[in-house]
Phi, psi and omega in degrees: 000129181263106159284131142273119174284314157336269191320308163298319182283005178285283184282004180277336188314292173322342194252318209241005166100154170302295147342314201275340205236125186232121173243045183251141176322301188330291180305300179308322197256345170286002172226008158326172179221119210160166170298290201247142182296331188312308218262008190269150190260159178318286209320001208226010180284132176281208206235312207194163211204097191242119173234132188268180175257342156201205198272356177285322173317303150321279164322301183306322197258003166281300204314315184306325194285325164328289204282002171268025182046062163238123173323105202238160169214143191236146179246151152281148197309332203112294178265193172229062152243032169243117167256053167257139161213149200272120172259121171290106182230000000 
């Protein structure tokens, strides 16, 4: 599947505010998937790194990912004295 990262990050840019959506490698490669940040491959890189502020955000970007068949993965703060959460698309 080819994404635009442009395009995408438009529209999350759109849903959930500018602020919310981070596409720079940096960011990107702390929620990659791999052992070690060294060892990781492009393909295993997310797209994007989107965090909404509340629940229309959350509902708007699964409906998006949805109707682009696109894969989403969700992270949790990590601890559980946080209720934040990060979407991987």
């Amino acid at each position: 599947m080819a994404v635009s990262v442009d395009k995408l990050a438009k529209d999350m840019v759109k849903v959930v505010g500018e602020e919310h959506v981070f596409t720079d490698k940096a960011t990107r490669m702390v929620f990659a998937t791999g052992p070690v940040p060294f060892d990781i491959e492009e393909h295993n890189i997310p797209y994007a790194v989107v965090r909404p502020s509340n629940a229309e955000g959350v509902s708007q970007i699964l409906k998006y990912a949805n109707k682009e068949s696109m894969p989403v993965h969700i992270h949790g703060s990590g601890t559980s004295l946080r209720a934040q959460f990060e979407f991987i698309i």
